[in-house]
MIPA-796393 format. One record per residue: residue number from 1; residue in one letter; x, y, z of N, C-alpha, C, O in turn. Coordinates in steps of 0.02 Angstrom, whole numbers, plus 32768, in hexadecimal, padded with zeros to 4 digits. Each point is the difference from the previous one (the first is absolute). Layout:
BEGIN
<num:NUM residu:A npx:X npy:Y npz:Z capx:X capy:Y capz:Z cpx:X cpy:Y cpz:Z opx:X opy:Y opz:Z>
...
END
This chain:
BEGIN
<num:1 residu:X npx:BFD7 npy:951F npz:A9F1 capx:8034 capy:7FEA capz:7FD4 cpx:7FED cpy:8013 cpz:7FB8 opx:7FCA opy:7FF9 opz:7FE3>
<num:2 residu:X npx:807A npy:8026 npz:8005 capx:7FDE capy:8011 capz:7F9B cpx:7FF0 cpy:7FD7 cpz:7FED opx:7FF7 opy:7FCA opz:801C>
<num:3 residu:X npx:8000 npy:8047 npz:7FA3 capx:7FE9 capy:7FB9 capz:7FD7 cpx:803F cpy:7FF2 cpz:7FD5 opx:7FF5 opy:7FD1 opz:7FDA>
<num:4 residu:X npx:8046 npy:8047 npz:8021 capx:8039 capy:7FF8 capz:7FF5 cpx:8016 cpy:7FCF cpz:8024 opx:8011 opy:7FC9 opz:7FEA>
<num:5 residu:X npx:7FF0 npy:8045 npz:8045 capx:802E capy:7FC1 capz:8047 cpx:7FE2 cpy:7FDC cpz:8001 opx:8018 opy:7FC7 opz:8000>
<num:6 residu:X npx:7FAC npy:8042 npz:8002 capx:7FD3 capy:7FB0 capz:7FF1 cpx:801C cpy:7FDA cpz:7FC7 opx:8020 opy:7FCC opz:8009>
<num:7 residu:X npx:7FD9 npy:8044 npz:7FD1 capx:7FFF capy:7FDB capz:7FB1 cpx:8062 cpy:7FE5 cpz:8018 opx:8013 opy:7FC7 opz:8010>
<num:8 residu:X npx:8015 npy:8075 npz:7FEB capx:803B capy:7FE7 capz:8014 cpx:802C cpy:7FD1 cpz:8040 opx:803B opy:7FEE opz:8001>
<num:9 residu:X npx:7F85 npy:8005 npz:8038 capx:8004 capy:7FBE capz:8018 cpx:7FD4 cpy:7FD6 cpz:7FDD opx:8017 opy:7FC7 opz:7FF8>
<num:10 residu:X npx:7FB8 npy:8042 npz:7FF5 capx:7FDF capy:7FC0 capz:7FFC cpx:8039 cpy:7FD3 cpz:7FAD opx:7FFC opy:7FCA opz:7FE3>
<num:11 residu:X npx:8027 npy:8063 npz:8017 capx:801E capy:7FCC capz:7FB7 cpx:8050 cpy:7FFD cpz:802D opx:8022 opy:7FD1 opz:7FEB>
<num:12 residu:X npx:7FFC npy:8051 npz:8045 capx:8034 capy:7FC8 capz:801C cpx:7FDB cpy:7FC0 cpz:802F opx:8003 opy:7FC4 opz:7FF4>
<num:13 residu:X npx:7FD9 npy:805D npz:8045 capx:7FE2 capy:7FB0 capz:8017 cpx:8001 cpy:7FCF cpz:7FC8 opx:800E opy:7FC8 opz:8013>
<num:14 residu:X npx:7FE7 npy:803D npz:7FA9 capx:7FC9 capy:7FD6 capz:7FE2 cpx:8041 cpy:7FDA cpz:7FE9 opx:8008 opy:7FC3 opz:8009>
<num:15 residu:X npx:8021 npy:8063 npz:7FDA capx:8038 capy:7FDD capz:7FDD cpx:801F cpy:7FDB cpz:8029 opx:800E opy:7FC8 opz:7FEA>
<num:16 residu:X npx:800B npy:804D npz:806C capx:801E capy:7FE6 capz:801E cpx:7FD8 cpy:7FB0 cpz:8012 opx:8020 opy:7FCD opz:800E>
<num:17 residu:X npx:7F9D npy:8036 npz:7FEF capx:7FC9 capy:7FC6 capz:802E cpx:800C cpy:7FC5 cpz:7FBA opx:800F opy:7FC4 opz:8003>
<num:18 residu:X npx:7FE4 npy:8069 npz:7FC0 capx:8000 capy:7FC2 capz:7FC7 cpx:8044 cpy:7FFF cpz:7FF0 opx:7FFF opy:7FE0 opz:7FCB>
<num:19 residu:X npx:803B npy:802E npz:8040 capx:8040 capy:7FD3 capz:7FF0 cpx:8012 cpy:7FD7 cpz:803E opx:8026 opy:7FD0 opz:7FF9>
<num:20 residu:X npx:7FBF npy:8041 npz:804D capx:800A capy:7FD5 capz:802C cpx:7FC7 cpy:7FB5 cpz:7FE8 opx:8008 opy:7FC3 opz:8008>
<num:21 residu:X npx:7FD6 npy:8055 npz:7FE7 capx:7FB1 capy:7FBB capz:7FFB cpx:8022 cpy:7FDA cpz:7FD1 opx:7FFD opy:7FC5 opz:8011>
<num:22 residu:X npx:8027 npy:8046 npz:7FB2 capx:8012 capy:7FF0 capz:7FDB cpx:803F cpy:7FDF cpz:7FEC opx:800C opy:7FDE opz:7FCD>
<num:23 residu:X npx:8022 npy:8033 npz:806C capx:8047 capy:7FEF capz:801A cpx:7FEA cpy:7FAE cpz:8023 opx:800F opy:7FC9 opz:7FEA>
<num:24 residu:X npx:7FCB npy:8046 npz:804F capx:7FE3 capy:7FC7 capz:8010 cpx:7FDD cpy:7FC8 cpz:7FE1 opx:800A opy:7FCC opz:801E>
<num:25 residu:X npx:7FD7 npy:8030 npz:7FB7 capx:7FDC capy:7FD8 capz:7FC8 cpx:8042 cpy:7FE4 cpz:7FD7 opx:8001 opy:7FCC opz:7FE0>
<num:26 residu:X npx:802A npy:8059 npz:8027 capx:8030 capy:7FB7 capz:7FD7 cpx:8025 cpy:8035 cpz:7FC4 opx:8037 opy:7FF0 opz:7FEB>
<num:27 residu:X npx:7FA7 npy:804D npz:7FFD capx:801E capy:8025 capz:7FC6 cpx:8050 cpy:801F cpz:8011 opx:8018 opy:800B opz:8038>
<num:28 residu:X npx:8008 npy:7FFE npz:7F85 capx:803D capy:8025 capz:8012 cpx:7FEE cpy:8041 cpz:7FE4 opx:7FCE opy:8015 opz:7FE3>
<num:29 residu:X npx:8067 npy:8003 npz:802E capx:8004 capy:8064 capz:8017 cpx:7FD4 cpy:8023 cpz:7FDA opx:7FCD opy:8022 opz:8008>
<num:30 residu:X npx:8062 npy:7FC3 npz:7FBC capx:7FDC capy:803C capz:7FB7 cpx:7FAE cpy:7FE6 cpz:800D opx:7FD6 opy:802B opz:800D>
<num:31 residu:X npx:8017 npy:7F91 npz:7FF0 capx:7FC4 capy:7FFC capz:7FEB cpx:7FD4 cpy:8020 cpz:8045 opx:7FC3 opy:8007 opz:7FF9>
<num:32 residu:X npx:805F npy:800F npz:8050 capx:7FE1 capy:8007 capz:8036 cpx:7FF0 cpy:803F cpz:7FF1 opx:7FC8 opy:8018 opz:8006>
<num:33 residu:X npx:8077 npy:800A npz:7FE2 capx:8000 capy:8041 capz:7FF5 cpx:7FC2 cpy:8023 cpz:7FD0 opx:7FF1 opy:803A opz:800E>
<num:34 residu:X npx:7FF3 npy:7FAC npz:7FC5 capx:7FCF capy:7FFF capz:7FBC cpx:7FC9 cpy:7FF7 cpz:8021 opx:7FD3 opy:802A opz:7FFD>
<num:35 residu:X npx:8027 npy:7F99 npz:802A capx:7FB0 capy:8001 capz:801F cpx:8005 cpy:8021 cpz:8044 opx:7FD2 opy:7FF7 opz:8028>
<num:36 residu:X npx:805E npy:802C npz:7FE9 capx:7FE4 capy:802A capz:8045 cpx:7FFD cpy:803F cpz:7FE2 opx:7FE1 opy:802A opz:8021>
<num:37 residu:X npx:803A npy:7FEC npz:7FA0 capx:7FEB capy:8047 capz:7FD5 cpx:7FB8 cpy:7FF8 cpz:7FE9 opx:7FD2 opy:8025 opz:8011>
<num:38 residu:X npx:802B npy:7FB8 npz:7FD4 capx:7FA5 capy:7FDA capz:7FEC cpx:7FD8 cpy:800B cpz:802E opx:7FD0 opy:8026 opz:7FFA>
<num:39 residu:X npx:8040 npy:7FB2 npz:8041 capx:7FD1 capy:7FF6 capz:804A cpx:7FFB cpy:8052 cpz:8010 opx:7FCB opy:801F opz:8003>
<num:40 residu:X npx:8073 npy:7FF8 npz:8007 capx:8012 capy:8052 capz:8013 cpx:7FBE cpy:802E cpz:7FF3 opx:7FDA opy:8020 opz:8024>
<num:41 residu:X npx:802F npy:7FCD npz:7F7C capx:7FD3 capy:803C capz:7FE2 cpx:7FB3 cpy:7FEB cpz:8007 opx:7FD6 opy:802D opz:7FFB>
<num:42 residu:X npx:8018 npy:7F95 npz:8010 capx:7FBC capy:7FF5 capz:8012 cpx:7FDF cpy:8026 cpz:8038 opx:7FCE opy:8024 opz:7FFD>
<num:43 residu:X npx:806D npy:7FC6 npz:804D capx:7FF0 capy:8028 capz:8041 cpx:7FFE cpy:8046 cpz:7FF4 opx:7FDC opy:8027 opz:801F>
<num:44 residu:X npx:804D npy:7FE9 npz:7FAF capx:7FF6 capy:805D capz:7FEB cpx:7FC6 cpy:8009 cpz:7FE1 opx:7FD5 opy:8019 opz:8024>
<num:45 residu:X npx:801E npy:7FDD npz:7FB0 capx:7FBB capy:801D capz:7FE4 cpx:7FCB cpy:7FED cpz:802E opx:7FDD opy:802D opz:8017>
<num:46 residu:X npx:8016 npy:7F89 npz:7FFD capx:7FBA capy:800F capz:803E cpx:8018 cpy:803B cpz:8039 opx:7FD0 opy:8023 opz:8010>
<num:47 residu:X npx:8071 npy:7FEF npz:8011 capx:7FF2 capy:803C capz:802C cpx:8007 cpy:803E cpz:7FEE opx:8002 opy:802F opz:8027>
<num:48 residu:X npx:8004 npy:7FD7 npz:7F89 capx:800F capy:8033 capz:7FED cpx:7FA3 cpy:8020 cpz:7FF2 opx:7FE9 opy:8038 opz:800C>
<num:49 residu:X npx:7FF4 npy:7F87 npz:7FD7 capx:7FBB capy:8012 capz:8006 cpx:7FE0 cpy:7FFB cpz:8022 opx:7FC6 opy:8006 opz:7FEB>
<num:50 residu:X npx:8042 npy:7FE9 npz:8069 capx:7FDC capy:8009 capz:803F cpx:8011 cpy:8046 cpz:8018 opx:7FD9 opy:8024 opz:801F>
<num:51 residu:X npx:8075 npy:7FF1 npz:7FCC capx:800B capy:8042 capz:8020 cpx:7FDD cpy:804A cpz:7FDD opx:7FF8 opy:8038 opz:8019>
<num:52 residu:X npx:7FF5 npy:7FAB npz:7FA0 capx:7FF6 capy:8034 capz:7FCF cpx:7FA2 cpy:8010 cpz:8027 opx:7FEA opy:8037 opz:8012>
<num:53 residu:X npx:7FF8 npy:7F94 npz:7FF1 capx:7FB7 capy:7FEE capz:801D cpx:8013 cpy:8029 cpz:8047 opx:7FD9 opy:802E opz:800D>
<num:54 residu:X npx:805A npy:7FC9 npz:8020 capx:7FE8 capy:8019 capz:804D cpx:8012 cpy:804E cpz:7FE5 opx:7FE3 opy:8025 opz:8028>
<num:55 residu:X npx:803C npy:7FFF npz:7FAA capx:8015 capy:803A capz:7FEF cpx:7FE3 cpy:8023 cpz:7FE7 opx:800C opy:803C opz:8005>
<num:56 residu:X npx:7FAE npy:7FA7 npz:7FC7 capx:7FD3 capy:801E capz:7FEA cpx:7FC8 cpy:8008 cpz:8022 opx:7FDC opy:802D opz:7FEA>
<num:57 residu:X npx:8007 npy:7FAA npz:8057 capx:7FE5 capy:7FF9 capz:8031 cpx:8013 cpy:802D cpz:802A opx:7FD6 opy:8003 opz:802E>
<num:58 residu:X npx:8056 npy:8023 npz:7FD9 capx:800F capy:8028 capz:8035 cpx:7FFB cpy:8035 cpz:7FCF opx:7FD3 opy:8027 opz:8011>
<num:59 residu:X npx:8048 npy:7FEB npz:7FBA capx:7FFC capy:8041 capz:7FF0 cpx:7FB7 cpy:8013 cpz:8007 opx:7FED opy:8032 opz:801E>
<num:60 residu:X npx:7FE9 npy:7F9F npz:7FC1 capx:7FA3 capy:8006 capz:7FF7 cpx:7FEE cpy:8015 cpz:803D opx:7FD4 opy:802B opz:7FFB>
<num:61 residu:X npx:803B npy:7FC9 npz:803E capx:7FF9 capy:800E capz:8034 cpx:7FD3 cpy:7FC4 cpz:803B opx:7FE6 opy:8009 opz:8037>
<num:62 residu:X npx:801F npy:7FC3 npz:7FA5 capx:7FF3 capy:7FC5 capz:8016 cpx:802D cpy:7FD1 cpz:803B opx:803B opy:800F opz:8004>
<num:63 residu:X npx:7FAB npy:7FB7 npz:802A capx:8035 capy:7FE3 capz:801B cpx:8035 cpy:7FDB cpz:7FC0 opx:7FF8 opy:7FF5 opz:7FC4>
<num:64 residu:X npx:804E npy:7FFD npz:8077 capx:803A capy:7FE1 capz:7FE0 cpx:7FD7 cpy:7FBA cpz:7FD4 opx:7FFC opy:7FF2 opz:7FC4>
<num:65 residu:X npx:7FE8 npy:7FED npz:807C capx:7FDE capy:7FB9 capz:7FF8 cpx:7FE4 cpy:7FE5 cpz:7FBD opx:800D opy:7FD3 opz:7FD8>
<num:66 residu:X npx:7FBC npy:8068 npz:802E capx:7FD9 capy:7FF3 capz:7FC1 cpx:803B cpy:7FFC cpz:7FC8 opx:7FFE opy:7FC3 opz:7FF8>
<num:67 residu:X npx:803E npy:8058 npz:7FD3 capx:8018 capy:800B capz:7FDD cpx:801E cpy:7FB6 cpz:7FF1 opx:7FFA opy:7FD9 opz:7FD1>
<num:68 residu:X npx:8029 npy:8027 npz:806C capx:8019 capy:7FB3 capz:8024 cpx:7FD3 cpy:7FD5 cpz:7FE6 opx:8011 opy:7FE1 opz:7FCE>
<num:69 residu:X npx:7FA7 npy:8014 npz:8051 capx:7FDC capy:7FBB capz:8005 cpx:7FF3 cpy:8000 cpz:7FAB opx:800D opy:7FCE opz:7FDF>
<num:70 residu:X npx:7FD1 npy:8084 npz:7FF8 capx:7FFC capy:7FE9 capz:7FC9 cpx:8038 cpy:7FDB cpz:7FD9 opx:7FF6 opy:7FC6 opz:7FEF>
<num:71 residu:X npx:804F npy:805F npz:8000 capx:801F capy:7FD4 capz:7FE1 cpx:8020 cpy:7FCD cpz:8010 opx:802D opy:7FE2 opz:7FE1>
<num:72 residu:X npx:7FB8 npy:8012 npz:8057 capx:8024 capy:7FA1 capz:8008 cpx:7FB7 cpy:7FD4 cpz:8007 opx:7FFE opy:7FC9 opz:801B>
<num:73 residu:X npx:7FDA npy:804D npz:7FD1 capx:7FCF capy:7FD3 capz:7FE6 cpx:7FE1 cpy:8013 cpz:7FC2 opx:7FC7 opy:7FEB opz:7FF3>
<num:74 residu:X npx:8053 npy:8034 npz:7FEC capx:7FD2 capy:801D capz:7FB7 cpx:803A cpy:800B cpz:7FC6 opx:7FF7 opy:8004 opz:7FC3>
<num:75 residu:X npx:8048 npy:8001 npz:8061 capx:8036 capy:801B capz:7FD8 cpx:7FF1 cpy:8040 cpz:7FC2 opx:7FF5 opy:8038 opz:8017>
<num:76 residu:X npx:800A npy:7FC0 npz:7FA7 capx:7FF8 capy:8031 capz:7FEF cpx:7FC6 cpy:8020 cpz:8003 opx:7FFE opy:803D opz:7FF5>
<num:77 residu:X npx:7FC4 npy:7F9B npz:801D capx:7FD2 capy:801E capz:7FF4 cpx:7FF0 cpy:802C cpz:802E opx:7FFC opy:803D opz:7FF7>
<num:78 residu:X npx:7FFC npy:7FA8 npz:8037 capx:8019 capy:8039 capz:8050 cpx:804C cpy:803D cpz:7FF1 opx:800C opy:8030 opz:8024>
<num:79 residu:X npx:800C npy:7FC4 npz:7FB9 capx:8023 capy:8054 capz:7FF2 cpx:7FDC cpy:8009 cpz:7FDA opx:7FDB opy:801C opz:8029>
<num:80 residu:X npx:8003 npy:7FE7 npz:7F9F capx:7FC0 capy:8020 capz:7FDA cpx:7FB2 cpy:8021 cpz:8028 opx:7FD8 opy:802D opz:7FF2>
<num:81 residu:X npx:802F npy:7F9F npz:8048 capx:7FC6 capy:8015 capz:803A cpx:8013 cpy:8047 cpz:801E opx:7FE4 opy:8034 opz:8014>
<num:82 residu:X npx:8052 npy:7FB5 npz:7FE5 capx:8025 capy:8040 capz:8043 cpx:8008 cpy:8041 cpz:7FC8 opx:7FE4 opy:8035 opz:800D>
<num:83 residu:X npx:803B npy:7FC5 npz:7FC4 capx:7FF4 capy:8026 capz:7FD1 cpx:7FD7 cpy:8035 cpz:7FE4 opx:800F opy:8037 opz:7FE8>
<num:84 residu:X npx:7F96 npy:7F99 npz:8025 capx:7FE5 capy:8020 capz:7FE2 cpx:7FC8 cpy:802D cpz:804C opx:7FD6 opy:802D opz:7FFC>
<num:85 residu:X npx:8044 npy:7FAF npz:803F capx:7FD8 capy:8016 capz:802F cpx:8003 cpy:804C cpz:8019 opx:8032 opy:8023 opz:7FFA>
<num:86 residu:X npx:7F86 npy:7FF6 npz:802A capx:801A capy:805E capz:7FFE cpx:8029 cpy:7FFD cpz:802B opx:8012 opy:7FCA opz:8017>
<num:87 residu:X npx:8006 npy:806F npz:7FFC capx:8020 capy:8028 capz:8045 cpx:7FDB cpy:7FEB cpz:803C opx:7FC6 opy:8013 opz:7FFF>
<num:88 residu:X npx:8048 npy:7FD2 npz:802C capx:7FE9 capy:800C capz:803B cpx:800C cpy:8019 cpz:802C opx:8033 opy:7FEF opz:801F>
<num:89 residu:X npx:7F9F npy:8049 npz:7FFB capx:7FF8 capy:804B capz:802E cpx:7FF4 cpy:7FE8 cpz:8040 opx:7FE7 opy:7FC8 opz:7FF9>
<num:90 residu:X npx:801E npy:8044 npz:803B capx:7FD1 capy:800B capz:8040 cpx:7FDD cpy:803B cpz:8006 opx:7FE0 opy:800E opz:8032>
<num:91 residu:X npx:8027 npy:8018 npz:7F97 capx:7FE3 capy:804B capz:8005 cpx:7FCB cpy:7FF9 cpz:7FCA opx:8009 opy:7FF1 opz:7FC5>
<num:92 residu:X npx:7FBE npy:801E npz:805A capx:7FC0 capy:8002 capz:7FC1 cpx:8011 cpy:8060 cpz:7FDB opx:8011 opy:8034 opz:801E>
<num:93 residu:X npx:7FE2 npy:7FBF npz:7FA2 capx:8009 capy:803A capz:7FD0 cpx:7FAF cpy:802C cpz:7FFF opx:7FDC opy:7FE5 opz:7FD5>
<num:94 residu:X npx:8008 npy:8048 npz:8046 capx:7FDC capy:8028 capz:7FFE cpx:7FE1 cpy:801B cpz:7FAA opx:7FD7 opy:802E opz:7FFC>
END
């Protein structure tokens, strides 16, 4: 999956989950509507920076995982990890 379609579900799920959470709790529309855009853009930026981590992890030539496990436990600093780490080969360079 891109990292387009990612980012562009993870902010309809998000909007749809927080105006429903929020419908329920007792709020009316407009104000459901404001905190499920809020809630929305939160869920976007954490998968927008787990997807950016499994993407730079794969280009390096590393597993998906690692990219994954760093930025959802290090957040930025783990995209700075991943960042600054070499290429990884299975081919030794002579």
């Amino acid at each position: 999956m891109s990292l387009k379609k990612r980012i562009g579900l993870a902010f309809t799920l998000g909007l749809f989950i927080g105006i429903n959470i929020s419908i329920s709790n007792g709020a009316n529309l407009l104000t459901a509507i404001r905190d499920g855009f809020i809630f929305s853009l939160i869920i976007t930026s954490i998968v927008a920076l787990i997807s950016w981590g499994m993407n730079l992890s794969k280009e390096k030539g590393y597993p998906i995982w690692v990219g994954f496990v760093l930025v959802l436990f290090l957040n930025i600093v783990g995209i700075i990890i991943l960042l600054l780490m070499p290429i990884h080969s299975k081919y030794e360079l002579n």
